[in-house]
BALOBA-1460 file (C-alpha; in Angstrom, 3 decimals):
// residues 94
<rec num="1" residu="x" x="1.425" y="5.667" z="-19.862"/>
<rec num="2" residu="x" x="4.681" y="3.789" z="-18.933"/>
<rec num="3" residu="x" x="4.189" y="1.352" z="-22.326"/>
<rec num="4" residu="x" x="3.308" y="4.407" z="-24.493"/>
<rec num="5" residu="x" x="6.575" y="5.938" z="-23.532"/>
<rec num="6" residu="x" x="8.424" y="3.173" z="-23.877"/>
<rec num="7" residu="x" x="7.040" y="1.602" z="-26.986"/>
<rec num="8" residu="x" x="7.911" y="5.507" z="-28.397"/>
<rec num="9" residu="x" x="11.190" y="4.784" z="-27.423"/>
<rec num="10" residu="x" x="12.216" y="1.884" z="-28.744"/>
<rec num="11" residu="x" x="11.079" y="3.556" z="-32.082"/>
<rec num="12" residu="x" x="13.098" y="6.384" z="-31.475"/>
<rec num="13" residu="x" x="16.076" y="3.830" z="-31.165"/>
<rec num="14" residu="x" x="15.322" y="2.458" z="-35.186"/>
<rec num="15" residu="x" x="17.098" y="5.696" z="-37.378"/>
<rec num="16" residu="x" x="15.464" y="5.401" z="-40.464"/>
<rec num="17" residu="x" x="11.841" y="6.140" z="-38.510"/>
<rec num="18" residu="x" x="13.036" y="8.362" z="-35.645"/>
<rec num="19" residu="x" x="12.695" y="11.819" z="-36.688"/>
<rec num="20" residu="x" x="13.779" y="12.942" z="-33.066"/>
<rec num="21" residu="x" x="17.036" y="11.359" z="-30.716"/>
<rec num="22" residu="x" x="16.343" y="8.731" z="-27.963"/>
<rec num="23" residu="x" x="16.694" y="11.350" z="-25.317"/>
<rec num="24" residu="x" x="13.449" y="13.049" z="-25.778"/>
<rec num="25" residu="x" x="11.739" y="9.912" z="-25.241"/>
<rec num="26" residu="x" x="13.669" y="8.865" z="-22.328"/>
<rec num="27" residu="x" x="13.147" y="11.822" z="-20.023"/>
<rec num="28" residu="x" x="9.227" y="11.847" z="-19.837"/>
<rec num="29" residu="x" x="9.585" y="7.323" z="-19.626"/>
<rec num="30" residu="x" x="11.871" y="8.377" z="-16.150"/>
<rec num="31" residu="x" x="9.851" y="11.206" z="-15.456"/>
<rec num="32" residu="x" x="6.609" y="9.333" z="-15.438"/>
<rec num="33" residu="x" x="8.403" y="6.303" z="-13.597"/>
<rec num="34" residu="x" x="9.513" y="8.667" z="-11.023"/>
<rec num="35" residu="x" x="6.038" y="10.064" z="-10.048"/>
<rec num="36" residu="x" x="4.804" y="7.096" z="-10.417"/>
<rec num="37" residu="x" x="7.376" y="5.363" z="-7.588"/>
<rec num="38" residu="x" x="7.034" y="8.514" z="-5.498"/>
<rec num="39" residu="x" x="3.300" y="8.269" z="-5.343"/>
<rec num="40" residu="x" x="3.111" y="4.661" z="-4.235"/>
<rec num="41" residu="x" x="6.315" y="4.831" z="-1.819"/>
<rec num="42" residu="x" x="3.921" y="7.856" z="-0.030"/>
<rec num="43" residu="x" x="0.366" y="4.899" z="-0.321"/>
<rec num="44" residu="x" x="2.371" y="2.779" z="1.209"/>
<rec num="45" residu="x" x="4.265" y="5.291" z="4.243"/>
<rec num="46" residu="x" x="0.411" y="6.330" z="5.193"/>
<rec num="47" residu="x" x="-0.826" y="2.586" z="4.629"/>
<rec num="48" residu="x" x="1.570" y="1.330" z="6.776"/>
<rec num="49" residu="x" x="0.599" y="4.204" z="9.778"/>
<rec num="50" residu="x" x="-2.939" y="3.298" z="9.398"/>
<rec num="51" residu="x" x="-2.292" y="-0.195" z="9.875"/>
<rec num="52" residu="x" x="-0.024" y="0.512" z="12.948"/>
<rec num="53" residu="x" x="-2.681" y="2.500" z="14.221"/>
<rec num="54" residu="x" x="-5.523" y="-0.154" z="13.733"/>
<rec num="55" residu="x" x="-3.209" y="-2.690" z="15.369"/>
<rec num="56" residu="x" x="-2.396" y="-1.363" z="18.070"/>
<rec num="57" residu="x" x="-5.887" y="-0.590" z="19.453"/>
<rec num="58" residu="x" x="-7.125" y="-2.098" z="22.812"/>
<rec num="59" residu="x" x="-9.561" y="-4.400" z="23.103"/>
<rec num="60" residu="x" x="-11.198" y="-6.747" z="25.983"/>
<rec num="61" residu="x" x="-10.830" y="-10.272" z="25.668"/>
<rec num="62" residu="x" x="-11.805" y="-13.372" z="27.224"/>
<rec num="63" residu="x" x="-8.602" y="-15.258" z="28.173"/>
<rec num="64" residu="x" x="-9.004" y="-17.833" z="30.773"/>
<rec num="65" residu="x" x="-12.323" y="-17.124" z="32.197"/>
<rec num="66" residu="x" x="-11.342" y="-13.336" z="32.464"/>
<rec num="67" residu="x" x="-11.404" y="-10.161" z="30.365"/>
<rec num="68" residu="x" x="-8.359" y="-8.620" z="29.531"/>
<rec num="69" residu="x" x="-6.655" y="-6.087" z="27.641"/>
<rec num="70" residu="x" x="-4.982" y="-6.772" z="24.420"/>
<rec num="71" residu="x" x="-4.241" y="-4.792" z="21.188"/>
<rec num="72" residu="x" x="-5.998" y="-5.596" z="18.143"/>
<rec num="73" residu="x" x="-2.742" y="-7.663" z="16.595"/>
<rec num="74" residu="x" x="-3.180" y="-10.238" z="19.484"/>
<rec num="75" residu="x" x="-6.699" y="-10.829" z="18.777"/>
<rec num="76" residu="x" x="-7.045" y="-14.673" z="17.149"/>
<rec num="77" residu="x" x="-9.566" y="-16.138" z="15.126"/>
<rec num="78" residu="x" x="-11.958" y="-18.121" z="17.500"/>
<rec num="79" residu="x" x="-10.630" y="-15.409" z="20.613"/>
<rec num="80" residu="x" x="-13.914" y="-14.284" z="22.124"/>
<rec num="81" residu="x" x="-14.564" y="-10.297" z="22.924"/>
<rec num="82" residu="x" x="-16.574" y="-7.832" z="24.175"/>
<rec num="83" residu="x" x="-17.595" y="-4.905" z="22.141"/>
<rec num="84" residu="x" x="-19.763" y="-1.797" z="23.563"/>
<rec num="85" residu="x" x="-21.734" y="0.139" z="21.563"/>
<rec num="86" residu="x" x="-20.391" y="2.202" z="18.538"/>
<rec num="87" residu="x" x="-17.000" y="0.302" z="19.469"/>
<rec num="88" residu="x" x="-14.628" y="-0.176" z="16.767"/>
<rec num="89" residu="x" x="-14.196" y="-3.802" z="15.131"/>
<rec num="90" residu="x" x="-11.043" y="-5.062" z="13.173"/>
<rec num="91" residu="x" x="-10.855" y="-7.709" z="10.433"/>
<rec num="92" residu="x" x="-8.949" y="-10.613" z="11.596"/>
<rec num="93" residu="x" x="-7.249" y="-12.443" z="8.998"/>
<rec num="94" residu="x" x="-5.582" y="-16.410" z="9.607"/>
């Protein structure tokens, strides 16, 4: 949609084709480009709590010989855990 309306507009800028002025282009391009921003700024907001919220959850790991605590954002690749049944398991990326 964003190239339609600005392909129309740079037509709109030639005189000899334009039948209507530049600013009737214009305002659906920023219109369109405004939705558009506002949609992904609001992906991103609830993105960004989800991936707080996965981080952040506990789970038991074996550190020195011993199971402890820590949240999901402390967990390394190679880190060895426990998991219970139905528990919850994150995606640990290097």
């Amino acid at each position: 949609a964003n190239a339609y309306f600005l392909c129309l507009l740079i037509l709109q800028l030639i005189p000899e084709i334009s039948s209507l002025t530049w600013f009737t282009t214009i305002v659906p391009l920023v219109l369109v480009i405004t939705m558009t921003a506002v949609k992904d700024a609001t992906d991103d907001y609830f993105r960004h709590k989800s991936d707080n919220q996965v981080n952040n959850r506990q789970s038991e790991v074996l550190i020195n010989c011993k199971l402890q605590n820590e949240k999901w954002m402390n967990v390394k690749v190679g880190d060895i855990i426990k998991l219970e049944n139905n528990q919850f398991v994150a995606l640990i990326k290097d």
